[in-house]
Every structure is written in C-alpha cells, then in structure tokens.
C-alpha positions in Angstrom: 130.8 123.0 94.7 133.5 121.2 92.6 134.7 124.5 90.9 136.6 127.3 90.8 136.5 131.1 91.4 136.6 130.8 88.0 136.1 129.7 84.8 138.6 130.6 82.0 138.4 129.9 78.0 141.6 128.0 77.1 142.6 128.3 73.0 141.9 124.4 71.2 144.5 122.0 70.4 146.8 123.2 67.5 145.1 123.4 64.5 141.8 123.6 65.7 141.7 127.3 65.5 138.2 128.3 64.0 137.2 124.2 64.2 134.8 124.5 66.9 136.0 123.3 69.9 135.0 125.2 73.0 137.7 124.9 76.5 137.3 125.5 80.1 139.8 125.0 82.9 138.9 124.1 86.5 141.2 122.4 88.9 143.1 120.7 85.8 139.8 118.0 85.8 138.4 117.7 82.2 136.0 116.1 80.1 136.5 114.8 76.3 134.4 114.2 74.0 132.8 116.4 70.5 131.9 120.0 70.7 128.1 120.3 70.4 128.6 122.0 67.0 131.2 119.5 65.8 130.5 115.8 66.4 131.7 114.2 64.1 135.2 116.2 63.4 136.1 116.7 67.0 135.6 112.8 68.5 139.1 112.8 69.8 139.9 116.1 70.9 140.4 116.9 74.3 137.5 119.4 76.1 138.1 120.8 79.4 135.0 121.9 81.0 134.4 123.2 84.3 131.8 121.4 86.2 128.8 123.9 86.7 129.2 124.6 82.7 128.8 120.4 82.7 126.0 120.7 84.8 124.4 123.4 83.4 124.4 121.9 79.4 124.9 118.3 80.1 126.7 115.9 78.1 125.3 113.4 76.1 126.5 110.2 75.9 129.2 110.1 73.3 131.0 112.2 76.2 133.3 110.9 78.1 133.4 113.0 81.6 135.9 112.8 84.1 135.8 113.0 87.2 136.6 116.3 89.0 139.3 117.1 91.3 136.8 117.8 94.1 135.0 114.5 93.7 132.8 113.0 96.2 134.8 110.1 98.0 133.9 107.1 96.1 131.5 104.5 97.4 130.9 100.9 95.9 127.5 99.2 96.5 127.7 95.6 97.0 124.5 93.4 97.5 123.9 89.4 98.3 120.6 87.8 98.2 118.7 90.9 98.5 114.9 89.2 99.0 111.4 90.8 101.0 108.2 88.7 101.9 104.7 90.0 102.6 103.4 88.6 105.8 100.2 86.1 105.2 96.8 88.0 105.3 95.4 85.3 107.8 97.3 82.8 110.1 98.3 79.7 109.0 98.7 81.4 105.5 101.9 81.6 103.4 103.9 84.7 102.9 103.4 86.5 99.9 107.0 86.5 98.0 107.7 90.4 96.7 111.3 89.8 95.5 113.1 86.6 95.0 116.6 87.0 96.1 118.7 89.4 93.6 122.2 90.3 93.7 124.8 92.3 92.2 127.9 95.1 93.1 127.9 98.5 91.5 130.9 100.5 91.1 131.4 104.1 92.1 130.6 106.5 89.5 128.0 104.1 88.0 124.6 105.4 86.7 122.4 102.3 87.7 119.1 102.0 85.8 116.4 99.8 87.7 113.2 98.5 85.5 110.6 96.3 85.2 106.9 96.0 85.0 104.4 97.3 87.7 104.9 95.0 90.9 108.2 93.2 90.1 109.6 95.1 93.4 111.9 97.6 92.0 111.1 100.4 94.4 111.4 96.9 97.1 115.1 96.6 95.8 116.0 100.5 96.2 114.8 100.8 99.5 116.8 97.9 100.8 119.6 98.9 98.7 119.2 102.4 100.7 118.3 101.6 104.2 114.9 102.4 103.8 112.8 99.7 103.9 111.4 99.2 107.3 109.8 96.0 106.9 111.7 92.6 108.0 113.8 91.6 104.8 116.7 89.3 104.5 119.9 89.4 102.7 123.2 92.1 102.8 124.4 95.4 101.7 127.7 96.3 102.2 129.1 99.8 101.5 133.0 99.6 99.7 132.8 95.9 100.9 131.8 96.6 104.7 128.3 96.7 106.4 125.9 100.1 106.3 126.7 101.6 110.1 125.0 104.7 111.6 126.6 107.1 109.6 125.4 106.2 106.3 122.6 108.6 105.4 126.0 110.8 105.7 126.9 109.6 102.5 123.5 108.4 101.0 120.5 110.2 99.4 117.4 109.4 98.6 115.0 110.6 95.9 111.4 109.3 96.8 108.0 109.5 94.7 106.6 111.8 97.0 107.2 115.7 96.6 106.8 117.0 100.1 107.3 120.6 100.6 105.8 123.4 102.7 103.8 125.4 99.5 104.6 128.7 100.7 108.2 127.6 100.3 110.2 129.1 96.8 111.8 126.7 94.4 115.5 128.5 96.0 115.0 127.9 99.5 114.0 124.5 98.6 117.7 123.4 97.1 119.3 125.5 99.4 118.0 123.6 102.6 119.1 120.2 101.5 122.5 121.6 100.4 123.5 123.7 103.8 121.7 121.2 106.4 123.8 117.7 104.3 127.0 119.4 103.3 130.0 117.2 103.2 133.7 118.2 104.2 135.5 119.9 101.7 132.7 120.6 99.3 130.7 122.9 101.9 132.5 126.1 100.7 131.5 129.8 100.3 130.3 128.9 97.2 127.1 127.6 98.1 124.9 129.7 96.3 126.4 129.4 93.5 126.3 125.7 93.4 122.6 126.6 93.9 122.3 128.4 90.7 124.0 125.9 89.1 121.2 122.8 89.8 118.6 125.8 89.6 120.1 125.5 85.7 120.9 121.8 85.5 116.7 120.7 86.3 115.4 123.8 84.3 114.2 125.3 87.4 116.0 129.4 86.6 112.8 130.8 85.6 111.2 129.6 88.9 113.7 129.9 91.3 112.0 132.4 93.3 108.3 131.2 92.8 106.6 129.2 95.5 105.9 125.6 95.3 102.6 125.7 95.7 99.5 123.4 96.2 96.1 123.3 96.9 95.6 126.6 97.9 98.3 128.4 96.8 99.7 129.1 93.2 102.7 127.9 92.4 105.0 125.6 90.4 103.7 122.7 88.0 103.7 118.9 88.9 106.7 118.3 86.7 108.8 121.3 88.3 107.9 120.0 91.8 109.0 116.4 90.6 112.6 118.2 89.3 112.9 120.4 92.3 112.6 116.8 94.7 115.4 115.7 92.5 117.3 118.7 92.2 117.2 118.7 96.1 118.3 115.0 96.5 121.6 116.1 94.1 122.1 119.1 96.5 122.9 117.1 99.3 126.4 115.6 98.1 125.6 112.2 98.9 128.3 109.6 97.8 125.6 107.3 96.9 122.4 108.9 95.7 119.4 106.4 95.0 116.3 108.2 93.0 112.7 106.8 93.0 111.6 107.1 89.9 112.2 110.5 89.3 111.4 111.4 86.0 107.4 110.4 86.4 105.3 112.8 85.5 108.3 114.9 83.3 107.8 115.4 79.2 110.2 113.1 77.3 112.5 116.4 77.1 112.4 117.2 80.9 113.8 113.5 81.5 116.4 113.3 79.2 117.9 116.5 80.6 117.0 115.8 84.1 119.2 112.4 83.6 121.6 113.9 81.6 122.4 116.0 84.5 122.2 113.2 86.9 125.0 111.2 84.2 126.8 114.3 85.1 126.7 114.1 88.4 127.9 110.5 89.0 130.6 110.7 86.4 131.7 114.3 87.4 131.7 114.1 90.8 132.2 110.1 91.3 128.4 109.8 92.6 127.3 106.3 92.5 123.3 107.0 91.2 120.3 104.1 91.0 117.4 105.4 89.2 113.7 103.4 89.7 112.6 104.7 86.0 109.7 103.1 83.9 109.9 102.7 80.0 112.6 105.7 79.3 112.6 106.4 75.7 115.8 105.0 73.8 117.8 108.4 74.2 117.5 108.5 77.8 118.1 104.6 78.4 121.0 105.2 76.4 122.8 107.6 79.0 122.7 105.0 81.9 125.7 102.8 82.6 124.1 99.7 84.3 120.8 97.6 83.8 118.7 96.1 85.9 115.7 94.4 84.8 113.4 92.8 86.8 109.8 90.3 86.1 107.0 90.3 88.2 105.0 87.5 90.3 107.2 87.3 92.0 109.7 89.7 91.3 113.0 87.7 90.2 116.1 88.9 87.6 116.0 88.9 84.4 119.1 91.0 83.4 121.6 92.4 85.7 124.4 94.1 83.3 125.5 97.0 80.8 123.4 98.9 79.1 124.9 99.1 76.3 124.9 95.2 76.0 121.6 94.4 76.5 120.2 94.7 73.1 122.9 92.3 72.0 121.9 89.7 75.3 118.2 89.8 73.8 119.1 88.9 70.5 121.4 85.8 71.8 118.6 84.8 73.4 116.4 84.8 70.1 114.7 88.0 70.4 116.7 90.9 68.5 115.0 94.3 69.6 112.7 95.1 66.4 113.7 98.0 64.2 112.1 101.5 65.2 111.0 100.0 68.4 112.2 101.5 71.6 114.4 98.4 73.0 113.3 98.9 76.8 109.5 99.1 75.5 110.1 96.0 74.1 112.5 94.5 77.1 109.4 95.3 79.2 106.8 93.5 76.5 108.9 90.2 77.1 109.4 90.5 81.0 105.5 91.4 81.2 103.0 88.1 82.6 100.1 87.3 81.2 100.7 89.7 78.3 101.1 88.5 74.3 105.2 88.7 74.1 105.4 87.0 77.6 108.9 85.3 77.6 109.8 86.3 81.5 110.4 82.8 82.3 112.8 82.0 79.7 115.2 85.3 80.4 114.8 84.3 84.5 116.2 81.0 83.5 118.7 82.4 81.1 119.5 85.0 83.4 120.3 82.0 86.2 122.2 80.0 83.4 124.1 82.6 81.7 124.9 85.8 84.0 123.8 84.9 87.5 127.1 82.6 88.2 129.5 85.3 87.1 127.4 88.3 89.4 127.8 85.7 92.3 131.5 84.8 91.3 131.9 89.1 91.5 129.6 89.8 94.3 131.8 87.1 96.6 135.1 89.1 95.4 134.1 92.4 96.3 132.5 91.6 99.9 136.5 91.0 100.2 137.9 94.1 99.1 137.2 97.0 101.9 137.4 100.5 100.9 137.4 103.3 103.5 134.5 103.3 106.2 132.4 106.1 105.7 133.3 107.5 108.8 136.9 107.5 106.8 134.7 109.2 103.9 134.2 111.8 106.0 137.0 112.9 108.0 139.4 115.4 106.4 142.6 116.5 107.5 142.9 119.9 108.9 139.0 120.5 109.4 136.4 119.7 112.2 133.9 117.0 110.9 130.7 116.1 113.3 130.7 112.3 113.3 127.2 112.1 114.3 124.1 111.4 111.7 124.2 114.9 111.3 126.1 117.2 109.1 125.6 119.9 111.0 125.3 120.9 114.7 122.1 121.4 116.3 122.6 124.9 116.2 122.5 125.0 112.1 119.9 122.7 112.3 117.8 124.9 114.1 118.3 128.6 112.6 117.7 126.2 108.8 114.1 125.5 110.8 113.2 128.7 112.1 114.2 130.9 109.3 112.1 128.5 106.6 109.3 128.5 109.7 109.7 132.3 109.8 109.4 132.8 106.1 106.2 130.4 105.6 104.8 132.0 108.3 104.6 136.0 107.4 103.9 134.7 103.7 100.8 133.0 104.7 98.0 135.2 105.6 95.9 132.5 107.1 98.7 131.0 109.5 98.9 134.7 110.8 95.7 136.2 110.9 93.9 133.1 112.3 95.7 132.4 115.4 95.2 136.2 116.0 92.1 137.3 114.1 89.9 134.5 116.2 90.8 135.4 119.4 90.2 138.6 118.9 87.0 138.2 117.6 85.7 135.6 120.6 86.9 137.8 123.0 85.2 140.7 121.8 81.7 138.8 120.9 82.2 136.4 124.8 83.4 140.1 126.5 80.2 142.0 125.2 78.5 139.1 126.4 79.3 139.5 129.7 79.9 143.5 129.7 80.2 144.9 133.2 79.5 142.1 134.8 82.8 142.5 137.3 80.4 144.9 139.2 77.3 143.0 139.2 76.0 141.8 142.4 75.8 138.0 141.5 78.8 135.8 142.1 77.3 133.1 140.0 77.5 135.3 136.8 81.1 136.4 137.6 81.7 132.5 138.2 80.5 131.8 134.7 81.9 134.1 132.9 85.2 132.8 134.6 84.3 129.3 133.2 83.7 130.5 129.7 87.1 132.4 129.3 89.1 129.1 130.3 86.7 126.9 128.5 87.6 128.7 125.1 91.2 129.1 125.6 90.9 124.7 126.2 89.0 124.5 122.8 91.3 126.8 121.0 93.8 124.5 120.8 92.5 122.1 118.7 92.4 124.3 115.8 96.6 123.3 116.1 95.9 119.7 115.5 96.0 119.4 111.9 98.8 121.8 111.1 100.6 119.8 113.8 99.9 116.2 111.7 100.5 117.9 108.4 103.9 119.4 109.3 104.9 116.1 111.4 104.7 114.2 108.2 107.1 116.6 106.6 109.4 116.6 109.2 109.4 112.6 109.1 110.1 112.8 105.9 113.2 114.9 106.6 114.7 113.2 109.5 114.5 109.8 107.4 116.9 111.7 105.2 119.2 113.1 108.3 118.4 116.2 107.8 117.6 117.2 111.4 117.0 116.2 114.5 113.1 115.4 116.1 114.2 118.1 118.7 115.3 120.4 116.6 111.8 120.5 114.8 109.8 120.4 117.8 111.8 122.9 119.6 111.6 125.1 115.5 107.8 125.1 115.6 107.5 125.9 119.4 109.3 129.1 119.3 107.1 130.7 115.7 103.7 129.2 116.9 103.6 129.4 120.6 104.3 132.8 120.8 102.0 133.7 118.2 99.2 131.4 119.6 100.2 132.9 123.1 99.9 136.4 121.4 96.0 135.3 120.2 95.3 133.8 123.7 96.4 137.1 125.6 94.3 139.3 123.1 91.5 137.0 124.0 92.2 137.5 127.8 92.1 141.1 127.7 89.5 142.0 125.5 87.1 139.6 127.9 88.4 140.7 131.0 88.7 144.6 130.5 84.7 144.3 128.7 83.7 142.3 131.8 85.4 145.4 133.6 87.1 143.1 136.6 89.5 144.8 139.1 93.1 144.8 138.3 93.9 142.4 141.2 91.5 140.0 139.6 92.2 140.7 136.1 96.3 139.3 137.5 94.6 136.1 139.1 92.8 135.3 136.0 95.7 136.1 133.6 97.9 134.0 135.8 95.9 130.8 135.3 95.0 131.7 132.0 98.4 131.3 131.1 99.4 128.5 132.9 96.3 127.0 131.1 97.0 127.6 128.2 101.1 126.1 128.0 99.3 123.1 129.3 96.6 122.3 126.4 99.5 123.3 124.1 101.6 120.6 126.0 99.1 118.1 125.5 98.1 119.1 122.0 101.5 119.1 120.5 101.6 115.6 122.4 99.0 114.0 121.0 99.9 115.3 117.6 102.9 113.7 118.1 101.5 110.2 118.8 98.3 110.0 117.0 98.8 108.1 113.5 95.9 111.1 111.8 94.0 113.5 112.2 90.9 111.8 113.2 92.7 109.7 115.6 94.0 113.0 117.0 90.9 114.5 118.0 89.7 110.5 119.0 92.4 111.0 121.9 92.0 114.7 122.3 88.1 114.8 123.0 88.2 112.3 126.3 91.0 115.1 128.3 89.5 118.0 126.8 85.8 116.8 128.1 87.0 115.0 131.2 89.2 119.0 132.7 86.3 120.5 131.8 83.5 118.8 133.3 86.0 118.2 136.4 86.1 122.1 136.8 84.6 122.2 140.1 81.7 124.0 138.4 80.2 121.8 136.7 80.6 118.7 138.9 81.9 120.0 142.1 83.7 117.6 144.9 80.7 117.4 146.7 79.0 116.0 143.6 81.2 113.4 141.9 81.8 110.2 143.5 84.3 109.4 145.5 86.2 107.1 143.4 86.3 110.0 140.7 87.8 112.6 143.6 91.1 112.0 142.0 90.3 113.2 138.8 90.2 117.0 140.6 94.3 116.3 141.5 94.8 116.1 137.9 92.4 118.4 136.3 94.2 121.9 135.6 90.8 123.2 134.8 89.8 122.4 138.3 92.5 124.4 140.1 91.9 127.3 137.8 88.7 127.8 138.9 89.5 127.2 142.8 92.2 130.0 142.2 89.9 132.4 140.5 86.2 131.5 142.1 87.8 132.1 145.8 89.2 135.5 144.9 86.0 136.6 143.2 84.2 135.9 146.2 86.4 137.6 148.6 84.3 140.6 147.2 80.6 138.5 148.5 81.2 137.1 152.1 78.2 136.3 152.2 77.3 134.5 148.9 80.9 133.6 148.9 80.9 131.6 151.6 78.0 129.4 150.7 78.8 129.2 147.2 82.5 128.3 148.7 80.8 125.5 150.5 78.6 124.6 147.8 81.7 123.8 145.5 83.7 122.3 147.8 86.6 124.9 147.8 87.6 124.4 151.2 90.7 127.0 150.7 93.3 127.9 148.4 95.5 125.3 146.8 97.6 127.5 144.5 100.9 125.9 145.4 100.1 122.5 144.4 98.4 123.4 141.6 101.5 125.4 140.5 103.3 122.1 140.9 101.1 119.8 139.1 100.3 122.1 136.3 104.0 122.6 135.5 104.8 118.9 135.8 102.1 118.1 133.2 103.9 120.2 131.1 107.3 118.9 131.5 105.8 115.4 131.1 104.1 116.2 127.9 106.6 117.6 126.2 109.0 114.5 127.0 106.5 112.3 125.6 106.2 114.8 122.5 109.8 114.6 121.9 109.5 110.6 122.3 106.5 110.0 120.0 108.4 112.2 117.4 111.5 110.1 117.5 110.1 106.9 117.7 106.4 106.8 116.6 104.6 107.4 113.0 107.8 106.7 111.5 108.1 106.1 107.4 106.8 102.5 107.0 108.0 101.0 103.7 
C-alpha cells in the first residue's frame, strides 16, 4: 500500500556526491529531512523516500515527512463538551463524575498524545472520541465538521488494551486478516503482501512472522510482540482515523519509541489522524507526538490541551520550568497527580480554563462550521465498485477470511481434532462392548436401554462445545466491534468446520454402538435416523445458549434444566402414563421423547408379545414420526434464529 512496483535510488542534489545523502523515488511524494549518517550537514536537503523504506526505518523527529501520493482521505476530529458520569451505587445517590467536559479539534495527519494519571478518564475520552463507549455520555463528535454516521468504523480503527487472538494463529495471518477484511478503495491493491511485510518490519515482528501467537498452552510469541502485533494489526486496516489504547504497555523503552516512530509515520505519510492513550513515555518518544493532551484525575478535567512541543514552555509560564535531567512528562504527571507531594492540578485546571480553554472553544465552534467530505464521500472512488455498507467487503470475503483462519487453527490443534473424534470413539466402543450382542437377546427391555444410552450420550456430548463456543464468541465480539465481519458470517464460519467434525465424532459413536450391539440393518437406519436428527438439535440449542449466556457458568446454569428436562421426558423414564397431566405437554416438545417412540416401537415389532405390553406400558399408542419430523426441525430453525439474534445483539462490548 502507498508504493510503487518499485523503488529506485536517485543521485543527491549537486554537490552532494559522496555527502551522505541517501534518495528514493515513489509516486513523486517525498520526505526531507538529515540522512541518518549526516544530521547535522544535510538539515536542508531534500530526501525522497518511498513509503515502506519510511516505514520500515522510521524517521525521527527532526524529519519532516510528507505525505504520500496514495494518502488516506483526510479526516478532522472535532469534539464539544465531551463529559461521562457513573450512575450512583444506590438510589437516591449522586452520579459519580468520570470526565468533566473536555474539548478540542484535531487536524488530519496529527499524532495526538493522550496522558494523565491513573483514573483521570483518558481511555473514557478515546472511547467516546471513537464510538466506543457504550455507556450513556453526553457531548459531540463530529468527523470533518459533520456527525459520526453508520459508516464510520469504515474509516476508524481502534487499538484496544486487550490482545485477543486465536493462539494457534501466526504473527502473518494475524496482519493479514485486518488488512484484506478493512481494505479501503484504492489502497487494496495486489500488493497486499507486501504491505504486510512491510508492518511485519515497521513493529519488529520479521523474525516472528510465521510463529504462532501463543498462550496458555501453546508456545508462542512474548507479551510485548503480542502487544506490537495488536498494533501492527490496527495500522493494517487503513483507517483514516486510527485511535490506539495505550499501545506501548508492556514494550522496552526501545520497542516504544520505534513502535511510535512508525506510527509518526503512518499519520504524516499517509495523512492518518492517530490518538495514542500512553502513560509516562520517556522524553524521546513524547518528543515524536504532534498534539498534547493532559488530563488530572478526581474528576477527570483538562489541564493542557496543545503542542507538544510547547508545553515545556506553558509549564514554565506557569512557574514550574521542567527540572534539568528530568523527563518533562514524568514531571507533567508529578504536578497533575492528587494527593501526591508536587500536587499543583488545581492551579493548571484553572490556568488551563483562563489561558487556553477560550481559544480551544473559540476553534472548536469554527471547525463544527467547516464540512469536509462525508465519509461515505471518503470512500467512493471513481471508476471502482465500493460497498457502502459497514463492511469493506462482501459477505462472501468475509466468510472464506473465517473459514480459512478456522481451517488453519483447526488441523494445527491436536486437541480441537482428536477430541471431538477421539471421545466418541472411545464411548462408543467401551458403551458398544457394554451392550455386545444384545440386538439378539430375547429381552426388549435391554434393547430399550441400550437405545436410551446411545441418545443419552450423544445429548451430553454437546456440552463439551460450550466453552469453545464462549471463548471464540468473545473474539468474534471483539471483531465485529471493529467491522470486521458480520455475526452471520461467524456463526455460519464455525458451523461448517465444527459441525461436520462433531457430526463425524457423533456417527463414529453411532456405529461402533450399534454394529457391537449387532442390530439388524433396518434398525441400525431407524436409530441412525433419529440419532441425527438428535444430534443437529442439541447443537441448535447449544450454539444458542452459547450465544445468549453472559459465561460459561451461566451457560451450563441454562443448559442443565433442557438437557435434564428431554431426558427424563423420554417416555422411558417417565412415560405418559406416569407424569401428570399438566406435564403431558412437555412430551410435544421433548425430541428425546419422539426418538425413543420411533425406535422402541420398531424394536418391538421383533417381540409381539412383550412388545405389545411394554407398548402399553409406555404409552406409545402408535407411530408419530411425522410430527416429530416437524417439530424437531422447527426447533432447529428456531434456535438457530435466536443464535444469530443473541450474537448480534447480546454480550456486546460494554465500555
């Protein structure tokens, strides 16, 4: 993205033949400032540098980048009394202020640096500023002086604290994702994996580009590498606006500085308006940011809203010059810091009210008048097709992105493909030699029971599903919040990798029972039949309530009371002649109950005699196959609609 086929050395300036200078063409976009080995000599000559090499040996900030001639379309961030409230604890209480209201406008191409001390509601700010904040707050954004609309996570990115990725995942396939599933027009050209290679470089991630991410129980990538791939796949996504939760925590003082040296390079090469939650950088890295924001704490309220690069000089006007050989945000943060020794957050909110909030205000009320293009404008190009949706991409895209990555995590985990098969396989065989020949015994009632275990162990299977269900829902909510994909498009992902493999298991299971129990072929069909129909049902409900419950406890809370109720209403167990007759309609609903109907009156075609009495006994007055058919496949249907509806609009990101 943003360069050429390729990349050409150019000779200096005259006279600068053996001086030093390096040059690069691409698209006639350059960048001036010093070559590395010649600072000093070379501070006005002209450099022309080709993005990736920008990317991948980022400026400092003596450089002066400019923008590239495949730059993002630009996008001003304009904000008005920005202020959140915690609801009281009890009723009649007051509200709990989190942020007083802040203000302020950002121009495109800005590298935005957000601080203050623990609590003061910076990561409150960022996720207003970005649409993320669920909770009720009040104030207004406006995007190149107009409201946010549907389509901005189009144009917006967002780089959160939490690295969420599947472990068996590889530091490659991670980038890649974001960059194919949120390309933009015009930059989404065949030279994808090479713009790949190039972040690979930019976040020191080459070395571990095909290593898995790890976790828990896998090997894989450190903390720090984890942290630079989340931000590494936020910058992949092209976003005109791109807002990063502190993303250098847990990174080495070198790690930082390069990762926001190549996010400097980002915003000024490729017009990328960038705010950055970040805590006590050291002075080199504060240095490369464009824009200050510093913030107190109880409540959270301004304390400086302005240039970096003027901020040292506002302290000392104020009567506090930064000390010498002191880091000046360590010591912004000492003042801006209740309760602590240096405490003077009072004073710079005041001074901050007297001195620059009237000109922010005075700015703020100019820009909401000056309307740039609508991101839907952002996004259209002349000459190409451009999905106006949330989406980038179709549904199609979004869906062969899901199942390859499902497919890949999948064979490279020996537990997510043994298990579903491995424990089947093994009940069937243990349950089957149980029961060994009893298809020619002369008892019903054995034959009957065996029948009950086989479907009671294909319901119970199921909930081995629940907690890979609530672990990968969380992921995918995380996804979607960024527009990724679709709900359905997930749902529908994991459906065709798990059920047919779980399928696979439950058949395995089937036969190995059935053929040691050495059944008849015509019964061996009835019971595989049911067995089947069974088993898309408890996936149904499964996948449902994994979709709705909040956890994993609460999960098997919900699952227990259906799972207990289907098989206790069996007919076996408590038969219509048993249960009351307010709990007859239970057996309309129970599949479990016209499984057994099904199968029991076909094995006792083979017994007239004891099948007769034991007919009676049961209460199967004849075969209801039909209906069952019908209300076993509605359940279905009606599961999986409420599956795709608790995905959509339940367990959502709460922030």
């Amino acid at each position: 993205f943003g360069s050429s086929p390729s990349t050409q050395s150019s000779p200096g300036p005259a006279g600068s033949a053996g001086g030093g200078t390096m040059a690069f063409s691409m698209a006639g976009a350059e960048v001036v400032g010093p070559c590395p080995m010649q600072h000093e000599a070379a501070a006005t000559e002209e450099v022309s540098i080709a993005t990736h090499v920008l990317l991948t040996n980022p400026p400092g900030k003596s450089t002066n980048i400019r923008k590239s001639a495949y730059a993002l379309p630009e996008a001003t961030l304009t904000f008005k009394d920005l202020a959140f409230s915690l609801p009281p604890a009890q009723r009649g209480g007051q509200p709990r202020v989190v942020l007083e209201p802040c203000s302020g406008h950002f121009d495109a191409g800005q590298l935005v640096a957000i601080m203050g001390p623990s609590g003061c509601g910076k990561t409150t700010l960022l996720d207003m500023l970005s649409g993320k904040k669920t909770a009720k707050y009040s104030g207004e954004v406006l995007v190149n002086g107009r409201p946010r609309d549907r389509l901005f996570r189009r144009i917006a990115a967002y780089v959160g604290q939490e690295d969420m990725m599947p472990t068996h995942w590889t530091v490659r396939e991670a980038v890649k994702f974001n960059a194919s599933l949120k390309r933009q027009p015009k930059r989404s050209h065949q030279g994808l994996e090479g713009w790949i290679d190039v972040l690979l470089e930019s976040f020191a991630l080459s070395g571990v580009a095909d290593t898995y991410i790890g976790g828990a129980e896998v090997r894989g990538i450190s903390g720090g590498q984890k942290r630079r791939v989340t931000l590494a796949r936020g910058v992949a996504a092209h976003a005109s606006l791109l807002f990063c939760d502190e993303p250098t925590s847990g990174l080495s003082a070198t790690d930082a500085e390069l990762c926001v040296r190549a996010l400097r390079t980002v915003a000024k090469r490729l017009g990328v308006t960038c705010m950055v939650v970040i805590h006590q950088p050291r002075h080199e890295v504060a240095a490369l940011f464009d824009y200050l924001v510093l913030l107190t704490s109880g409540p959270g309220r301004m304390a400086y809203s302005g240039p970096m690069e003027q901020a040292q000089a506002y302290w000392k006007d104020r009567g506090h010059p930064v000390p010498l050989n002191v880091n000046p945000t360590d010591y912004f943060l000492d003042l801006l810091t209740p309760g602590t020794r240096l405490d003077r957050s009072d004073d710079f909110v005041t001074a901050f009210l007297e001195k620059q909030k009237p000109a922010i205000d005075t700015r703020v009320e100019a820009m909401r008048g000056v309307l740039g293009p609508t991101v839907k404008q952002m996004l259209l190009t002349d000459g190409e097709s451009v999905l106006l949706g949330p989406y980038a991409v179709p549904f199609s895209a979004q869906l062969r992105a899901l199942l390859q990555r499902k497919l890949r995590i999948t064979l490279r985990n020996p537990m997510a493909l043994g298990l579903p098969l491995a424990i089947p396989v093994l009940q069937g065989l243990v349950v089957g030699y149980m029961f060994q020949g009893i298809g020619k015994s002369p008892e019903l009632l054995r034959q009957i029971m065996f029948a009950f275990c086989l479907l009671t162990m294909l319901c119970l299977a199921g909930t081995m599903s629940l907690i890979v269900l609530i672990t990968e829902r969380s992921l995918m909510k995380f996804e979607t919040s960024e527009a990724l994909y679709c709900e359905g498009a997930s749902a529908l992902a994991t459906f065709l990798i798990d059920v047919p493999l779980a399928l696979l298991g439950a058949l395995l299971n089937i036969f190995f029972m059935v053929s040691l129990a050495n059944f008849e072929w015509d019964i061996f069909q009835v019971v595989m039949e049911w067995a089947l129909l069974l088993f898309f049902v408890y996936d149904s409900l499964f996948a449902f309530i994994g979709a709705v419950a909040a956890d994993t406890r609460q999960a098997q809370v919900i699952a227990t009371p259906f799972i207990s109720v289907f098989m206790l209403f069996n007919g076996f167990i408590v038969s219509k002649n048993d249960a009351p007759t307010e709990l007859h309609w239970i057996f309309s609903i129970s599949p479990n109950a016209y499984a057994m109907q099904s199968i029991v009156i076909r094995l006792a075609e083979n017994f007239p005699a004891q099948g007769a009495l034991l007919l009676q006994q049961f209460g199967y007055e004849g075969s209801d196959d039909e209906r069952g058919l019908v209300v076993l496949v509605s359940m279905i249907v009606v599961l999986r609609v409420g599956q795709q509806l608790g995905l959509k609009f339940l367990n959502n990101m709460q922030r």
